[in-house]
N, C-alpha and C positions, 0 to 999 in steps of 0.2 A: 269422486268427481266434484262434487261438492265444495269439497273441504278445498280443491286446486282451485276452484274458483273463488271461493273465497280469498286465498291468500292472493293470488294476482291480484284481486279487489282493492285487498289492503294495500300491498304494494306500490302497486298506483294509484291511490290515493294519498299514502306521505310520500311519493315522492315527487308527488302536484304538492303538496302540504309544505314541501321543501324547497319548491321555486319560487311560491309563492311569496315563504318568509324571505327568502333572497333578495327578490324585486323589492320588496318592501322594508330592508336593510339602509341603512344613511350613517354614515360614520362625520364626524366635524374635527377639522383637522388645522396643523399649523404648517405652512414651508415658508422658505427662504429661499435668494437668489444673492450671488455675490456679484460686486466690483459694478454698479454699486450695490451695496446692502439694501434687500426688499424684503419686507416679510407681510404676508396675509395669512389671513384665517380664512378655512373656506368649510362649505358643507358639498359633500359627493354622494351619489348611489354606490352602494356594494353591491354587485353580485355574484359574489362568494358568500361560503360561511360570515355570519351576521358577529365576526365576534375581531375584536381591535387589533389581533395578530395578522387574522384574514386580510382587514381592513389594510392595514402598513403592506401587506404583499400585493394587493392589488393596486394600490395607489400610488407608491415609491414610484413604480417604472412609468404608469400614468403622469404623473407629474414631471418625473425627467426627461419625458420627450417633449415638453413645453420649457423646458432650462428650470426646474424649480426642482428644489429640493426635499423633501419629507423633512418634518422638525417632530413630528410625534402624532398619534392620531388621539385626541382628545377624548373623543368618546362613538359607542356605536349605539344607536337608536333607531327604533321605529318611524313611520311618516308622523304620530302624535308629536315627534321632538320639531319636524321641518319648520314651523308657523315662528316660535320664538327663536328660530334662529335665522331665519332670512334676511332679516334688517343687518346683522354684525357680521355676516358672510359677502354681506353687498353682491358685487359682481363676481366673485368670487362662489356664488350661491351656485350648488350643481353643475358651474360650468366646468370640472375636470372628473 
């Protein structure tokens, strides 16, 4: 009895352990829009897996239903990254 208690313990606890790092996932990315040619740098929340594959599959369809295209996702970081990147993401900062 113990021991079943224990593992459900563990259990949910990483898998709190696991939303958590999720919510607290940020990827900084590049798209593009044609005719005319637009391109921005933007910074987003992930919440998927915290890792730049995740990031390109959650963001691609998020972006294309605003007309913009994915050009590649730069990088995926923690909230410690969000501060030096606000200023170069401008309006483009979390809003997709």
């Amino acid at each position: 009895m113990k021991h079943a208690l224990f593992s459900l313990t563990l259990a949910a606890t990483l898998a709190l352990a696991g939303s958590v790092q999720a919510a607290n996932c940020f990827a900084d990315y590049k798209a593009k829009q044609d005719k005319p040619l637009r391109l921005h740098y933007g910074v987003a929340q992930i919440k998927g897996a915290c890792d730049a594959g995740s990031a390109h599959a959650e963001l691609a369809p998020r972006l294309a239903s605003r007309g913009w295209t994915l050009l590649n996702v730069v990088s995926v970081f923690g909230p410690e990254g969000l501060a030096q990147r606000k200023d170069s993401a401008g309006p483009n900062y979390l809003r997709f």
